[in-house]
BATOR-157805 format. One record per atom (N, C-alpha, C): residue number from 1; atom name; x, y, z. Coordinates in steps of 0.001 Angstrom, whole numbers, plus 500000, padded with zeros to 6 digits. Atoms other than C-alpha are relative to their C-alpha. Layout:
R, seq, atom, u, v, w
R, NUM, CA, X, Y, Z
...
***
This chain:
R, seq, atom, u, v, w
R, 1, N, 499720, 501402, 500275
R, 1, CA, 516556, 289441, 245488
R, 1, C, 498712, 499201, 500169
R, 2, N, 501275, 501123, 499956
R, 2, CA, 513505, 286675, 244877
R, 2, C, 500538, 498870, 500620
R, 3, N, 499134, 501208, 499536
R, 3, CA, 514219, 283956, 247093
R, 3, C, 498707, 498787, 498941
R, 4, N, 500855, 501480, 500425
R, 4, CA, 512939, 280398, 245578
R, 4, C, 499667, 499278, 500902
R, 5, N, 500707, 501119, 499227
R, 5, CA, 511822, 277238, 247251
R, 5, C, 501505, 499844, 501308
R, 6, N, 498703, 500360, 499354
R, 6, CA, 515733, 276345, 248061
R, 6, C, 500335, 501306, 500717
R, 7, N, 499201, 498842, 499093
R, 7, CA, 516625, 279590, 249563
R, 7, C, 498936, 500011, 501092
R, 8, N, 501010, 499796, 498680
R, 8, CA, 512988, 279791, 251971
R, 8, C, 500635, 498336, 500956
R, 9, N, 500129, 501004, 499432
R, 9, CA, 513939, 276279, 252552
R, 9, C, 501774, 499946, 501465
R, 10, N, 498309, 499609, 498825
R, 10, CA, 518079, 276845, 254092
R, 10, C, 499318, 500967, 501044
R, 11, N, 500420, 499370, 498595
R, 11, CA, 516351, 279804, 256134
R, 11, C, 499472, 499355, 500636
R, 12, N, 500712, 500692, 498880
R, 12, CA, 514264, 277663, 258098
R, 12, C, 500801, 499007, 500912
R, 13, N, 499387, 500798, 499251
R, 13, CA, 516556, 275276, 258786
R, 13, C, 501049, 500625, 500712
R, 14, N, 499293, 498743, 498888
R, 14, CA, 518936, 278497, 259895
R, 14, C, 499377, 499986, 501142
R, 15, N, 501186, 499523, 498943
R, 15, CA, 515940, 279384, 261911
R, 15, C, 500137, 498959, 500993
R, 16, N, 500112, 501223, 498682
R, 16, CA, 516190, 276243, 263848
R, 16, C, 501224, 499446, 500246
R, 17, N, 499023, 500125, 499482
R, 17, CA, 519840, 276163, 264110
R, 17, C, 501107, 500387, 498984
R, 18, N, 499004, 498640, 500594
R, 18, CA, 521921, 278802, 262712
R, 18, C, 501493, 499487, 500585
R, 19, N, 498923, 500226, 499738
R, 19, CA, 525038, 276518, 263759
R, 19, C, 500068, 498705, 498908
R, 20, N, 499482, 500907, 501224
R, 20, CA, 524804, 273992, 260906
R, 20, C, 500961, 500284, 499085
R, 21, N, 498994, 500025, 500525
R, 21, CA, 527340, 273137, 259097
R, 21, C, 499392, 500874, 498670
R, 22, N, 499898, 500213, 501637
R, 22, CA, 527438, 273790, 254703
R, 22, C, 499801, 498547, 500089
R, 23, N, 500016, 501239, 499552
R, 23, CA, 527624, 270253, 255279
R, 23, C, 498927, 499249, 500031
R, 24, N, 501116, 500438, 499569
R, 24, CA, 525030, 269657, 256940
R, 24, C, 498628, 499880, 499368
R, 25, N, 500899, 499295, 500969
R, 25, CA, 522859, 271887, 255403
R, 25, C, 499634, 499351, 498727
R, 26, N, 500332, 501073, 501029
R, 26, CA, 523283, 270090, 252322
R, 26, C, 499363, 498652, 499874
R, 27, N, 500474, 501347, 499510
R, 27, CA, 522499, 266964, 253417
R, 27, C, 498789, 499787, 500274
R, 28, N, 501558, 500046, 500077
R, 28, CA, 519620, 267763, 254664
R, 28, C, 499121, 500415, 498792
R, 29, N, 501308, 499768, 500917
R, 29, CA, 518211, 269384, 251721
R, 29, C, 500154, 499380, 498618
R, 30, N, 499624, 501055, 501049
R, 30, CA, 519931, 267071, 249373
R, 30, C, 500061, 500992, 498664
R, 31, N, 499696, 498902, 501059
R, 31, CA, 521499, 269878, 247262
R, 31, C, 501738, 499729, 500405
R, 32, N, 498153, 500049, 499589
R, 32, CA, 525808, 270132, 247025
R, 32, C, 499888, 501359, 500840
R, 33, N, 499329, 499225, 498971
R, 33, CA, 527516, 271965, 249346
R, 33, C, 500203, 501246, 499493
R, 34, N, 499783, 498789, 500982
R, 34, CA, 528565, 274606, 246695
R, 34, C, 498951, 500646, 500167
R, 35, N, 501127, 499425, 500017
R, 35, CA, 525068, 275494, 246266
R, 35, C, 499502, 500710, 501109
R, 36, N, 500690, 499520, 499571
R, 36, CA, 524215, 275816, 249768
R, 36, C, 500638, 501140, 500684
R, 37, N, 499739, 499126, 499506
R, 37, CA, 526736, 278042, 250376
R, 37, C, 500211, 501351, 498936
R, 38, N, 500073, 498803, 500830
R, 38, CA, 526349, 280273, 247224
R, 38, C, 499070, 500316, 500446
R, 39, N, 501173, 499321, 499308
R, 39, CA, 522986, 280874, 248566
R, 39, C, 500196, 500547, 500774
R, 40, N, 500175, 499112, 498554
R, 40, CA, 523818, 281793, 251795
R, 40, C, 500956, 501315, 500117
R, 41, N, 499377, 499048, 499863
R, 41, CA, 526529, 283945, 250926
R, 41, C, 499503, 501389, 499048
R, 42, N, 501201, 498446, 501037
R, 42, CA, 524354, 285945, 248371
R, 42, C, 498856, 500731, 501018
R, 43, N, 501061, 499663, 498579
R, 43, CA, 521450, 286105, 251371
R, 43, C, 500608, 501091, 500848
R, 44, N, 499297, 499107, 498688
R, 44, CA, 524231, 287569, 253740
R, 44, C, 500016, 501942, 499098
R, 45, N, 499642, 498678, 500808
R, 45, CA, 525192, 290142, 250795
R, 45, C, 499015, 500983, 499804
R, 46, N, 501483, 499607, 500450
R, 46, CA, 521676, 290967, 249793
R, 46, C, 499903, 500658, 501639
R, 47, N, 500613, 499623, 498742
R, 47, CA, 520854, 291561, 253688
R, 47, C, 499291, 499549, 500661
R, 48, N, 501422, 500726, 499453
R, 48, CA, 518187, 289114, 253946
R, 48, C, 500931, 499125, 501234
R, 49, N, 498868, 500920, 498548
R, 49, CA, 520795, 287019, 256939
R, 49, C, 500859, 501499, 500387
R, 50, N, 499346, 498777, 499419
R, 50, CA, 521856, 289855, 258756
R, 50, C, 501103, 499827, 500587
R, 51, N, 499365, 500110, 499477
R, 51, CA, 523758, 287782, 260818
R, 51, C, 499146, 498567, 500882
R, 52, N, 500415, 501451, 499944
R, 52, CA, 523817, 284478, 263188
R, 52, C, 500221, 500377, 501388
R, 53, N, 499864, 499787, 498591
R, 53, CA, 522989, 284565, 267160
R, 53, C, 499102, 498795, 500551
R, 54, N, 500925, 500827, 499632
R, 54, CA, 521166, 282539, 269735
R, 54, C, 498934, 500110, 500704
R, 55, N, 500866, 499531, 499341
R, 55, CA, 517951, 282558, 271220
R, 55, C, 500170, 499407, 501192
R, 56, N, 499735, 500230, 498266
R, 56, CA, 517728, 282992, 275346
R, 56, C, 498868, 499782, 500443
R, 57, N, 501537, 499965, 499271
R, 57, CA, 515286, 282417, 277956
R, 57, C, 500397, 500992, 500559
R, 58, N, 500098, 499228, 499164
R, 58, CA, 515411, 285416, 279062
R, 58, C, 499609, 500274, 501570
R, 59, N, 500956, 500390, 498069
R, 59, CA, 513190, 284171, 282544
R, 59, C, 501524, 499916, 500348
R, 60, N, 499132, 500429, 499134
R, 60, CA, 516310, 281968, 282980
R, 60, C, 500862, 500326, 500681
R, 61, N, 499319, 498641, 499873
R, 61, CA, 518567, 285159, 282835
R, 61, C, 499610, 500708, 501136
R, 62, N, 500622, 499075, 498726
R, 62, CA, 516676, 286836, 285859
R, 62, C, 499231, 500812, 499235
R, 63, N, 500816, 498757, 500634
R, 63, CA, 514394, 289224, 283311
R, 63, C, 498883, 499361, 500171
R, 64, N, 501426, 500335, 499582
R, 64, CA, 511414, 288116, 284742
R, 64, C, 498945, 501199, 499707
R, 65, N, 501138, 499131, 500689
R, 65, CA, 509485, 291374, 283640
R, 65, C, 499914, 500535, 498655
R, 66, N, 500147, 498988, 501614
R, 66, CA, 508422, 292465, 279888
R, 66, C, 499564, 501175, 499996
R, 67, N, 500472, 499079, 500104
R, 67, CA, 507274, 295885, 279512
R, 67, C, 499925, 500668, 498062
R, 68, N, 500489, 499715, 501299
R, 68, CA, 505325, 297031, 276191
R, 68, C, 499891, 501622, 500165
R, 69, N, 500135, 498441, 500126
R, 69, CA, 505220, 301139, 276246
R, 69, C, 500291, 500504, 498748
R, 70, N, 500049, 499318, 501293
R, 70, CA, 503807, 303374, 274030
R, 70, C, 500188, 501265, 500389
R, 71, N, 499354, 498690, 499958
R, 71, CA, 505408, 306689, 273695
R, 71, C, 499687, 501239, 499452
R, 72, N, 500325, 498960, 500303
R, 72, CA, 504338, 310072, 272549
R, 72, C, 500871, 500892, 500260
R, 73, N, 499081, 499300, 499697
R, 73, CA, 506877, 312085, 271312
R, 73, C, 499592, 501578, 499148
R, 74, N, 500702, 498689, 500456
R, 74, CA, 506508, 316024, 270598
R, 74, C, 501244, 500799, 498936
R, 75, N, 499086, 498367, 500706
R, 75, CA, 507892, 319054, 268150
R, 75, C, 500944, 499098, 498652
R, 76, N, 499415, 500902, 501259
R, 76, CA, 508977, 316432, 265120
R, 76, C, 501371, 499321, 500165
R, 77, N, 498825, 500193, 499733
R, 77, CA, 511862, 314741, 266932
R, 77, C, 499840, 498209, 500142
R, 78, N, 500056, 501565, 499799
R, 78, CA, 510737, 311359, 266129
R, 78, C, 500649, 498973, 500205
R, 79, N, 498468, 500738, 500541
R, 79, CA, 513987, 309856, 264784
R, 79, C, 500558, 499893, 500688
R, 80, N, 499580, 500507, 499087
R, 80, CA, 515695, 310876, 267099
R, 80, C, 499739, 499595, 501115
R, 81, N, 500250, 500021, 499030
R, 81, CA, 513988, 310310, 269893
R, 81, C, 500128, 498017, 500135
R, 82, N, 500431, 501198, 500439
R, 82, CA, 513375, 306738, 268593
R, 82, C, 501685, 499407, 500152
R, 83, N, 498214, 500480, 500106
R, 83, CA, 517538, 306435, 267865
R, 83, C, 500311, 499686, 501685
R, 84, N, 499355, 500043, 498672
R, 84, CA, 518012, 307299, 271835
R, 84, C, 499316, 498861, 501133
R, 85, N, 500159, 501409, 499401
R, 85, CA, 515882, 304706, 273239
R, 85, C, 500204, 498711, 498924
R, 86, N, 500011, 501079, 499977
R, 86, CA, 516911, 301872, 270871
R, 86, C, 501490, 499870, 500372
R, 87, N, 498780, 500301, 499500
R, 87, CA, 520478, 302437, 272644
R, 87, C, 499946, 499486, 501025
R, 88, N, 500710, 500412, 498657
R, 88, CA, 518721, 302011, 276046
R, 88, C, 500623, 498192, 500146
R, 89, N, 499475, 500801, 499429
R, 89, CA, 520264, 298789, 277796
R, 89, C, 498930, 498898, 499851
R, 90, N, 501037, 500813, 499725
R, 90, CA, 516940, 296762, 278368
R, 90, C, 499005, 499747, 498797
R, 91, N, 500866, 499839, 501746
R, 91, CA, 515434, 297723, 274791
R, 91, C, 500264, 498611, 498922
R, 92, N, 499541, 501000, 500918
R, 92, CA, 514908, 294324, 272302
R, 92, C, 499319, 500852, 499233
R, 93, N, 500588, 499885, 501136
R, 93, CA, 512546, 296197, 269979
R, 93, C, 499519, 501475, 500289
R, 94, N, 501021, 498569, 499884
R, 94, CA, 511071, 299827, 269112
R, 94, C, 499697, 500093, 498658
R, 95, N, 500953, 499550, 501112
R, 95, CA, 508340, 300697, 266667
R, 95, C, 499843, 501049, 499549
R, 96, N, 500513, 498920, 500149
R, 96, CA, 507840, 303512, 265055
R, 96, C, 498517, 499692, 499405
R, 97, N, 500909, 500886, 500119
R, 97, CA, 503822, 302908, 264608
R, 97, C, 499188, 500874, 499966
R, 98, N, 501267, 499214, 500358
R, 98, CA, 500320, 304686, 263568
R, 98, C, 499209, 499648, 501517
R, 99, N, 500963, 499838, 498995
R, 99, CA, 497596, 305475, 266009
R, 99, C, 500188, 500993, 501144
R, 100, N, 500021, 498804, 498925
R, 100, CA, 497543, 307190, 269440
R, 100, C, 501579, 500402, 500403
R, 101, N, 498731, 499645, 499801
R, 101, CA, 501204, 306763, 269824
R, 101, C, 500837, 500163, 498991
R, 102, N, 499247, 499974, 501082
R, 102, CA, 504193, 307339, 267997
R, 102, C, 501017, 499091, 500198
R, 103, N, 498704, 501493, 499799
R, 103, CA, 506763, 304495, 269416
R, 103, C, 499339, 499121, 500610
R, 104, N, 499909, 501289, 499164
R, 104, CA, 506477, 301206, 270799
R, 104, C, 500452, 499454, 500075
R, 105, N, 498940, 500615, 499734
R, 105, CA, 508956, 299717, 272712
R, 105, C, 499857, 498587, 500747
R, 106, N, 500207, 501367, 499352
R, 106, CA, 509310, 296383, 274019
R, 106, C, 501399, 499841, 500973
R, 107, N, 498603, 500452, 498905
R, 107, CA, 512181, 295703, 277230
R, 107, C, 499226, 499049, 501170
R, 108, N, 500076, 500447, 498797
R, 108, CA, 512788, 293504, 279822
R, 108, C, 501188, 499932, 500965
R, 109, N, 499260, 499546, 498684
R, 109, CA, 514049, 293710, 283184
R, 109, C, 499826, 499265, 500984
R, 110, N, 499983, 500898, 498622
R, 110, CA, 515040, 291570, 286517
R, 110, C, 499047, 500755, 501054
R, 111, N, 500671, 499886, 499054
R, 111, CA, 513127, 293791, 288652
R, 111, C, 498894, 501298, 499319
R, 112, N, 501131, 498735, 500390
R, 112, CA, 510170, 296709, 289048
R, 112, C, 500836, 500973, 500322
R, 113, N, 499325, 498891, 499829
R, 113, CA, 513153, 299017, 290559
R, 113, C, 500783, 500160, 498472
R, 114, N, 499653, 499505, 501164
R, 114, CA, 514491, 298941, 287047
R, 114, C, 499187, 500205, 498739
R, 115, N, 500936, 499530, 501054
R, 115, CA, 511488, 299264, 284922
R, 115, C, 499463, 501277, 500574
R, 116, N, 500336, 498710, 499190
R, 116, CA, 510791, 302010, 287307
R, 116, C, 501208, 501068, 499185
R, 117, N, 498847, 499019, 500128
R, 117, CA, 514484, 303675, 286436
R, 117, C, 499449, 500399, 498801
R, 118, N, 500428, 499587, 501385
R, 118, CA, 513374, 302930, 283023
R, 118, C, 499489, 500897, 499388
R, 119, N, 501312, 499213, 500419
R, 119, CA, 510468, 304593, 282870
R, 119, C, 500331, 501706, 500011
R, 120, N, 499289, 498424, 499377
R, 120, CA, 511950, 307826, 284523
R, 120, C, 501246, 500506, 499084
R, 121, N, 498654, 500046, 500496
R, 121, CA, 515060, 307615, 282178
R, 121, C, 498691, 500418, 498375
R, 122, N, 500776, 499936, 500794
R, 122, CA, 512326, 307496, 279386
R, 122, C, 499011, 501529, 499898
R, 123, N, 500260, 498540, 499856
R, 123, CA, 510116, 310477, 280578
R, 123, C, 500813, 501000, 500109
R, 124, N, 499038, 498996, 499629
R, 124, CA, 513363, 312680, 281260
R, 124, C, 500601, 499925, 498651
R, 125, N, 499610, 499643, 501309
R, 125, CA, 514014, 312557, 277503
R, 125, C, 499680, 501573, 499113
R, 126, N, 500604, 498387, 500431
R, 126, CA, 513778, 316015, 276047
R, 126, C, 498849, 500197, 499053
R, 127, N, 501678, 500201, 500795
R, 127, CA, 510812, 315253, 273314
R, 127, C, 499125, 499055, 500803
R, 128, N, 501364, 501616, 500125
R, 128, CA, 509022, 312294, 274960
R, 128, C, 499118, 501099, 501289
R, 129, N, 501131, 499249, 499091
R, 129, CA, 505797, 314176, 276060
R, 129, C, 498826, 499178, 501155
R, 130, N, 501345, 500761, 499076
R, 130, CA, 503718, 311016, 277703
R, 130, C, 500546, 498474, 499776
R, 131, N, 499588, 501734, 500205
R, 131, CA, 504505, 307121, 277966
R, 131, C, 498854, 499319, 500764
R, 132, N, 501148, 501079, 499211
R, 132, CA, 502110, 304443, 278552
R, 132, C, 500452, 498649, 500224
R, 133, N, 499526, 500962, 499489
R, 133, CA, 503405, 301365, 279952
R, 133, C, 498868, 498650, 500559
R, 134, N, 500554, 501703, 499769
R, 134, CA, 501937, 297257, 279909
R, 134, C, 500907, 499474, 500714
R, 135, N, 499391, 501481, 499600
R, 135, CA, 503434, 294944, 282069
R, 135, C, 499510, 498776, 499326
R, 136, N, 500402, 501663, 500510
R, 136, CA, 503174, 290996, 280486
R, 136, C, 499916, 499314, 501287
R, 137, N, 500010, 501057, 498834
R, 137, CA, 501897, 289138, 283331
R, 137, C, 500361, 498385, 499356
R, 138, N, 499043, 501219, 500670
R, 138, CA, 502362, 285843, 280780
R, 138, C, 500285, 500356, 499118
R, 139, N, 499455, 499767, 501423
R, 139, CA, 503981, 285579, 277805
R, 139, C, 499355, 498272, 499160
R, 140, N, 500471, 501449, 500587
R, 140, CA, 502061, 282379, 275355
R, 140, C, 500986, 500124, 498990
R, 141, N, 499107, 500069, 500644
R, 141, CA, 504893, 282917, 272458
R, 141, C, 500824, 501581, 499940
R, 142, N, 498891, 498630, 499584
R, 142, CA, 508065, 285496, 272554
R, 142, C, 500787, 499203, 498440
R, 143, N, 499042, 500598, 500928
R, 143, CA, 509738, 284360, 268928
R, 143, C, 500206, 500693, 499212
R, 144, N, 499488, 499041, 501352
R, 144, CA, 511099, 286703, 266214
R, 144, C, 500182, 499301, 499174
R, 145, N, 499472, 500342, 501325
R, 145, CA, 512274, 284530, 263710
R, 145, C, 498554, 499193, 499300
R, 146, N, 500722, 499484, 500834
R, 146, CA, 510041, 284221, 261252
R, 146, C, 500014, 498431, 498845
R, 147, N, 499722, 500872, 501134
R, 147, CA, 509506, 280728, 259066
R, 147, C, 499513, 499901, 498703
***
């Protein structure tokens, strides 16, 4: 699907509040209502709107630690190895990615006794041959969505 001007333009305003009305939506972009919901329901179909959630502070949550680890996994079990940590509890993101490693995962966690479990839960995987692990002492932007 090619999005146009009007379709980049409804995502953004998703992006900044994925609880607007049709309504609304319209209004603001001074298009009918019809329109802005044939768009969005073609977007959903297509795949490009996967779906509608909200963003957290995670700090505020108690996950006061990020952890970035890169993974090295052995004997061609990439996939899955990759499938079994993005089930992992603490997991927002995993890479499959070029260079010295072959994953990179991104979690966070309320304490170091559970990035610890983590880690151990991670090495005790039957392919993962080595993990290298960042702590984020700050974080200057944490945002996925994408304008």
């Amino acid at each position: 699907m090619n999005l146009d001007k009007l379709d980049m333009m409804i995502l953004n305003e998703l992006l900044s509040d994925s609880r607007l009305s049709y309504r609304k939506l319209a209004e603001k972009l001074n298009v009918a209502v019809g329109t802005v919901q044939a768009r969005i329901k073609k977007m959903e179909k297509e795949g490009i709107i996967k779906g509608y959630t909200v963003v957290l502070d995670h700090e505020r949550l108690g996950y006061q630690l990020t952890s970035i680890t890169e993974v090295i996994v052995s004997k061609g079990k990439l996939i899955d190895t990759e499938k079994e940590i993005a089930k992992m509890r603490n997991v927002l993101a995993v890479y499959d990615v070029t260079g010295d490693a072959d994953i990179v995962v991104v979690a966070k966690f309320k304490s170091r006794e559970e990035l610890s479990k983590f880690t151990k839960t991670l090495l005790s995987l039957p392919y993962v041959e080595r993990t290298k692990t960042y702590v984020v002492l700050t974080t200057i932007k944490e945002d996925f969505r994408m304008p």
